[in-house]
C-alpha positions as a printed NumPy array, in Angstrom:
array([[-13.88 ,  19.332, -14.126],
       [-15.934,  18.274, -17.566],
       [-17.23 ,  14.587, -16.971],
       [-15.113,  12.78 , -19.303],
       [-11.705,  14.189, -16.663],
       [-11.615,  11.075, -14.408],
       [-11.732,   8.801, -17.815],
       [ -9.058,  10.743, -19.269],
       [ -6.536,  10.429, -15.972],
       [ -6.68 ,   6.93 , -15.629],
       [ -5.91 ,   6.567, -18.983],
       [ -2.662,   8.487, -18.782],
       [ -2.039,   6.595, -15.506],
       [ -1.995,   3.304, -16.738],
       [ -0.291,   3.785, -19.81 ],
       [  2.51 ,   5.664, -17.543],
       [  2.648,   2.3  , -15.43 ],
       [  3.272,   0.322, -18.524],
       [  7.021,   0.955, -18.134],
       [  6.957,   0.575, -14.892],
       [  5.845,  -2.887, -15.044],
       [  8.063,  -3.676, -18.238],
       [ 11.043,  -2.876, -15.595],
       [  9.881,  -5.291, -13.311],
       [  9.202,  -7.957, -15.006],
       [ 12.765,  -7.632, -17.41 ],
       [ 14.512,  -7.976, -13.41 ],
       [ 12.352, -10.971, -12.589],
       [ 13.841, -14.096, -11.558],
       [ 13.761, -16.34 , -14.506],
       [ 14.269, -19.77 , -12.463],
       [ 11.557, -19.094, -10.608],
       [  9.74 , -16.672, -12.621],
       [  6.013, -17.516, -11.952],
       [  6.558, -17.516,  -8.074],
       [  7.736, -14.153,  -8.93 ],
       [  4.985, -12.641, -10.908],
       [  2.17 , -13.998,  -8.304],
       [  4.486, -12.56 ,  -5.858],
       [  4.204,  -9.217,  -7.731],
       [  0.383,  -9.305,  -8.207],
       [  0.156,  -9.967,  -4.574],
       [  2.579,  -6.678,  -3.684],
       [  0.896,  -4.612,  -6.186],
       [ -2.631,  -4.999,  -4.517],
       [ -1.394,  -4.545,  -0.566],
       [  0.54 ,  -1.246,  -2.263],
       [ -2.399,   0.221,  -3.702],
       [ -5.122,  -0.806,  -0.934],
       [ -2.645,   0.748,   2.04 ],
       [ -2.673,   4.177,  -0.104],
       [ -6.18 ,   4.002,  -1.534],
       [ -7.015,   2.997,   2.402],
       [ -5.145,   6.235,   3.74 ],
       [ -6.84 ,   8.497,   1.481],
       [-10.418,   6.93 ,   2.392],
       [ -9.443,   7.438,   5.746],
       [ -8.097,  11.261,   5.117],
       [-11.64 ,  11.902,   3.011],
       [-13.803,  10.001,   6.046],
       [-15.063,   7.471,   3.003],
       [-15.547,   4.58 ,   4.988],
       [-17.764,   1.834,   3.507],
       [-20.978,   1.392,   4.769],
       [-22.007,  -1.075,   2.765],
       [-20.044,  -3.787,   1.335],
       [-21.504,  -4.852,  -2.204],
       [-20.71 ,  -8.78 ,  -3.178],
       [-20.629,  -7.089,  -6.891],
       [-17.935,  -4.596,  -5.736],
       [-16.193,  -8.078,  -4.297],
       [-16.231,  -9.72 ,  -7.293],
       [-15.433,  -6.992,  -9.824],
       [-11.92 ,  -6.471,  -7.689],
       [-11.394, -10.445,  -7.365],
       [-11.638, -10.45 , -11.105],
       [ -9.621,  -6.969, -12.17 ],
       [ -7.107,  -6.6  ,  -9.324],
       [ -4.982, -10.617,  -9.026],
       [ -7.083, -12.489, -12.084],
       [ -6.727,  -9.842, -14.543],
       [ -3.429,  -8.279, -13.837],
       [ -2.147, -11.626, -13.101],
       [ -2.56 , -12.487, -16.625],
       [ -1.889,  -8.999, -17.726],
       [  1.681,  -9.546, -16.235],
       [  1.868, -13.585, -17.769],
       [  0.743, -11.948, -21.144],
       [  3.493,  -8.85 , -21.139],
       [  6.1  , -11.956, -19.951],
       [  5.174, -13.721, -23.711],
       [  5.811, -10.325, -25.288],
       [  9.439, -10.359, -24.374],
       [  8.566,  -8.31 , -21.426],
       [  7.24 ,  -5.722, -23.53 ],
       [  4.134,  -4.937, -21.721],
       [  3.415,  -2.003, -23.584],
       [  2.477,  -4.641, -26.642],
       [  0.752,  -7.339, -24.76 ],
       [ -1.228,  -4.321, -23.553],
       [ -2.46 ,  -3.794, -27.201],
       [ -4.932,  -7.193, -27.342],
       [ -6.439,  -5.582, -23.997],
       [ -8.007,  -3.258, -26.6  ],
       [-10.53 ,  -6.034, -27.456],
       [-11.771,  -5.082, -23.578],
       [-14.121,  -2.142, -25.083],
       [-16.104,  -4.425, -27.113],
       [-16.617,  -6.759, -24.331],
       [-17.335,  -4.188, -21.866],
       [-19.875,  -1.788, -24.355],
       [-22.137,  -5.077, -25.568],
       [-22.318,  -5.887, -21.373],
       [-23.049,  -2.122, -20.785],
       [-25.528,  -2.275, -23.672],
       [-27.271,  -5.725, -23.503],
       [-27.301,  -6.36 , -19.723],
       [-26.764,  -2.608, -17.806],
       [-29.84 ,  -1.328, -20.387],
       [-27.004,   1.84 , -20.852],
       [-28.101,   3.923, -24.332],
       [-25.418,   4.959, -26.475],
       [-25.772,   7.546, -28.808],
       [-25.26 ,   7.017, -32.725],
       [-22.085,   8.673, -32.233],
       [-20.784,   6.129, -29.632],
       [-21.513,   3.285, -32.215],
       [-19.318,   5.456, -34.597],
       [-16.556,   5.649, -31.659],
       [-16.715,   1.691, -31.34 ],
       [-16.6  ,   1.252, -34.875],
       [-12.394,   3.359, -35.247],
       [-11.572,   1.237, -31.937],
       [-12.267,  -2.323, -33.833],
       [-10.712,  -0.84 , -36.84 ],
       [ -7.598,   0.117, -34.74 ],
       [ -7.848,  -3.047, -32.314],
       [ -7.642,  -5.091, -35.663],
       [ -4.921,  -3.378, -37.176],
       [ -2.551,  -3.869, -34.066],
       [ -3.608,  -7.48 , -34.314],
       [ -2.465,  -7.797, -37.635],
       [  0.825,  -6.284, -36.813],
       [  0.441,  -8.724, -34.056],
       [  0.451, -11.676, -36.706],
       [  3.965,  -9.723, -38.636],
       [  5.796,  -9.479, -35.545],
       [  6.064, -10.697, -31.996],
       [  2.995, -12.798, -32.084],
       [  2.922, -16.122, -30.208],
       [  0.071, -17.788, -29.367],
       [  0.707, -18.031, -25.476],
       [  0.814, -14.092, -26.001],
       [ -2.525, -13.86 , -27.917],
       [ -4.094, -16.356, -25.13 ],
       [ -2.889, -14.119, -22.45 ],
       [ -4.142, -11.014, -23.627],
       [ -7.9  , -11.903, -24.624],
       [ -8.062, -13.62 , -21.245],
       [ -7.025, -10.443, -19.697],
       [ -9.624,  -8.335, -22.126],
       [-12.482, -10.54 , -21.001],
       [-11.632, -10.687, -17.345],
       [-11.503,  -6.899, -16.893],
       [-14.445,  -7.083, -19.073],
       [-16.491,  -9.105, -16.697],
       [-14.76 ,  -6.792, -13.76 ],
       [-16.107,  -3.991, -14.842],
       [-19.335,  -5.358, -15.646],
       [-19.665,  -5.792, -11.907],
       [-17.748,  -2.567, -11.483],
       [-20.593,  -0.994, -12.413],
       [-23.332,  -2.825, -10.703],
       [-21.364,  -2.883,  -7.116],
       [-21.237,   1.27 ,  -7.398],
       [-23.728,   1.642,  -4.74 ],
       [-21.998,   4.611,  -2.054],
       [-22.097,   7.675,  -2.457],
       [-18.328,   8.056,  -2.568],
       [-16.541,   5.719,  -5.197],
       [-13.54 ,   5.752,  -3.699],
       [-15.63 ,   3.876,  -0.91 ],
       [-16.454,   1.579,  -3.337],
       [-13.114,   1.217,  -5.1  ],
       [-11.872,   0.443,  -1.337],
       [-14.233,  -2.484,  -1.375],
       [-12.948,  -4.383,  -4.688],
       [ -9.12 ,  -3.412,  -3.815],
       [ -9.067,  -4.616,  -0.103],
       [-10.91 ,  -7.806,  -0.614],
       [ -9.035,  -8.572,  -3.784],
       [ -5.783,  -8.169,  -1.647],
       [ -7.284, -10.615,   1.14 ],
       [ -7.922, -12.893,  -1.927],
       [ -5.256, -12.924,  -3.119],
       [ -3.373, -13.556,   0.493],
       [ -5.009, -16.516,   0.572],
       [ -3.982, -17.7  ,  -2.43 ],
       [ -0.421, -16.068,  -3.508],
       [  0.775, -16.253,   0.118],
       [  2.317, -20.049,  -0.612],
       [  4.216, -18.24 ,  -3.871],
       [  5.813, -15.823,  -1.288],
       [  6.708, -18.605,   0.897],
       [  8.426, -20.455,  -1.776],
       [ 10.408, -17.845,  -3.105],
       [ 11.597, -17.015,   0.76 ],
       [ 11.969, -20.609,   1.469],
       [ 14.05 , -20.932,  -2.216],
       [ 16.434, -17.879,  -0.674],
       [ 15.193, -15.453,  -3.764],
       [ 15.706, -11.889,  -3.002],
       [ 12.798, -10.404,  -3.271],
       [ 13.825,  -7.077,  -2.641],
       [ 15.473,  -6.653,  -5.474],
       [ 13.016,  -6.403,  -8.265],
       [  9.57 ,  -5.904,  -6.353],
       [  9.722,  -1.957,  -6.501],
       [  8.019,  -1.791,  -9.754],
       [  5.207,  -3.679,  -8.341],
       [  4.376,  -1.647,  -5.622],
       [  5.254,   1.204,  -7.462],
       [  2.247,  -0.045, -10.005],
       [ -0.241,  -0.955,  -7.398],
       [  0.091,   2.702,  -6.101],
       [ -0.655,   4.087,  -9.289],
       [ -3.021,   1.73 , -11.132],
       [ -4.693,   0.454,  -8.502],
       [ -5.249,   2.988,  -5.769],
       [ -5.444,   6.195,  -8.284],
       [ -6.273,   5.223, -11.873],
       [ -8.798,   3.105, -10.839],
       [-10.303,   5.076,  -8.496],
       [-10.349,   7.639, -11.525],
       [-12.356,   4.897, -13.222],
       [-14.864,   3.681, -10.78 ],
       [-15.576,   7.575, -10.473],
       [-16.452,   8.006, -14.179],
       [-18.22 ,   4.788, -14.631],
       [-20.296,   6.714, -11.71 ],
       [-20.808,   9.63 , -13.663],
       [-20.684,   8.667, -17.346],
       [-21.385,   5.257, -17.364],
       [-19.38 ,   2.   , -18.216],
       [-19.821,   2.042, -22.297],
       [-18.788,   5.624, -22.613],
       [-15.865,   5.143, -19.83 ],
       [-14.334,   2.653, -21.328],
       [-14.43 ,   3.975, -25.076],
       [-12.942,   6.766, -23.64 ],
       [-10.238,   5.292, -21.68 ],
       [ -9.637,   2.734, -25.231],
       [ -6.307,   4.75 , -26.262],
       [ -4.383,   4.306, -23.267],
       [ -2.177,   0.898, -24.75 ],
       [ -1.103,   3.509, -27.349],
       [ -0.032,   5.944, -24.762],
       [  1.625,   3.175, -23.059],
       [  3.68 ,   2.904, -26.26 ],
       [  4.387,   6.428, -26.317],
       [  5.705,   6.591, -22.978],
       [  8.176,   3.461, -23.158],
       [  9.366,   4.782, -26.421],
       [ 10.317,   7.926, -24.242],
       [ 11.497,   5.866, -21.229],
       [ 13.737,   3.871, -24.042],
       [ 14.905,   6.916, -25.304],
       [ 16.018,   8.254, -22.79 ],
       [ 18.285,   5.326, -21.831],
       [ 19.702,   5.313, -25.146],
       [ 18.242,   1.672, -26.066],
       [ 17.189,   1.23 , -29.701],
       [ 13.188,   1.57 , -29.762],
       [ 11.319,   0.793, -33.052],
       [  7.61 ,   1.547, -33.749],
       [  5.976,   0.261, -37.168],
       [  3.939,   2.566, -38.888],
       [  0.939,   0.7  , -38.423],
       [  1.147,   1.12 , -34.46 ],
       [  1.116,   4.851, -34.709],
       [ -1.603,   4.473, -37.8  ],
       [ -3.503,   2.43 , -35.524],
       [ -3.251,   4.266, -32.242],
       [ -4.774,   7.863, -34.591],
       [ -7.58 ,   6.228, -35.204],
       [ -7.786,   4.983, -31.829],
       [ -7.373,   8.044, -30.348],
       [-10.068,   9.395, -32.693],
       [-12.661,   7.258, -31.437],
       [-11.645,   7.88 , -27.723],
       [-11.794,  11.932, -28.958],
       [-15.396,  11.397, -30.742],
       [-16.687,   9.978, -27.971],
       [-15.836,  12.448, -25.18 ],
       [-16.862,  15.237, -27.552],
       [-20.466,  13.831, -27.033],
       [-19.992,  14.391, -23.041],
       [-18.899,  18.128, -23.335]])
């Protein structure tokens, strides 16, 4: 498989979970909405972590090392980021596949960490790469400002960028197996004991407030299984390989997938989907620098 494969997947993965997640959180609760979304980041992670845990057990990729960066890089992507990832897609009418567009501002984050604190060299072509991805970031912000832009929306979603940022900052420096699923196993299950700890009351409530949870958590899980134990195993494996600036240029185009996708989903069900211009203006040139940059890895 060229090196830029794993990139590539979990791109495609998460932007396929985008309506997925869109589903779930349009069948939410809305008197007791933000019991309902913890509840959902909590069922995401134990979703992903039982499947990512059967295939480390099916590939013998046991830990034997636990890193504290690997800890914190899944404390801060798995219920911090895709809690607010989920808040953020809420404020966006429960379009997810827009809120998803600020996360965009995550490659400049992550490539300045990679740069100025990882020591990771990035050719004169990756600088180029970088350079369509602001362009595009800022022209879906601009649409941002002409249409469904809130500021509770905007807050959400550069909160998000800079805590999956940070995450895979230490993403990077907890890759210390030999096996990155190993290592994937490591941020997932100890996010999901985190975030036991902490979302278990939510649960409780809900339960205690007779809410059916049954009802509307598929989605969730259904998103844990793919984002977490798959797309991001994907990812840890080509930060391994490739490193975390190039990954994560590469992987920059996947909120415009994500568009692409729930305009199919949408169309299918016969509901009226419209895309500006701008977007699909926006997500060429996006998809240009994500191109550009893999081109250097072939």
């Amino acid at each position: 498989m060229p090196l830029y494969s794993y990139a590539l997947l979990s791109a495609v993965l998460w932007a396929i979970s985008a309506p997925i997640i869109s589903s779930g959180l349009r069948s939410l609760p809305q008197q007791h909405r933000i019991l309902a979304v913890f509840t959902g980041v909590l069922a995401s992670q134990i979703a992903g972590t039982i499947v990512l845990g059967i295939i480390v057990i099916e590939q013998s990729a046991f830990p034997s090392v636990i890193s504290g960066y690997a800890v914190i890089a899944g404390i801060l992507t798995f219920p911090i980021a895709t809690g607010l990832y989920y808040f953020s897609g809420s404020a966006f009418n429960n379009r997810i596949e827009f809120a998803s567009q600020f996360v965009k501002i995550k490659p400049i984050f992550s490539v300045l960490f990679a740069v100025l604190i990882l020591n990771e060299t990035l050719l004169f072509i990756s600088y180029i790469s970088l350079a369509l991805i602001v362009i595009g970031t800022l022209i879906l912000i601009v649409e941002g400002f002409r249409g469904t832009f809130n500021w509770l929306a905007l807050g959400f979603g550069l909160l998000t960028a800079l805590s999956w940022a940070f995450g895979e900052l230490f993403i990077k420096l907890g890759l210390i197996s030999q096996n990155s699923i190993s290592d994937t196993f490591v941020a997932l299950s100890s996010a999901a004991l985190f975030s036991l700890v902490v979302f278990t009351p939510a649960v409780v409530k809900l339960i205690q407030l007779k809410v059916v949870i049954s009802s509307w958590i598929s989605p969730f899980l259904l998103h844990g299984i793919i984002s977490f134990s798959i797309a991001y195993a994907c990812f840890f494996e080509s930060i391994k390989h490739i490193g975390l600036g190039k990954t994560v240029l590469i992987t920059a185009f996947w909120p415009i997938l994500a568009i692409f996708f729930s305009s199919l989903v949408n169309k299918f069900k016969g509901d009226e989907y419209h895309i500006p211009v701008s977007i699909w203006f926006a997500a060429i040139i996006l998809l240009m620098g994500s191109i550009i940059q893999a081109i250097t890895l072939v």
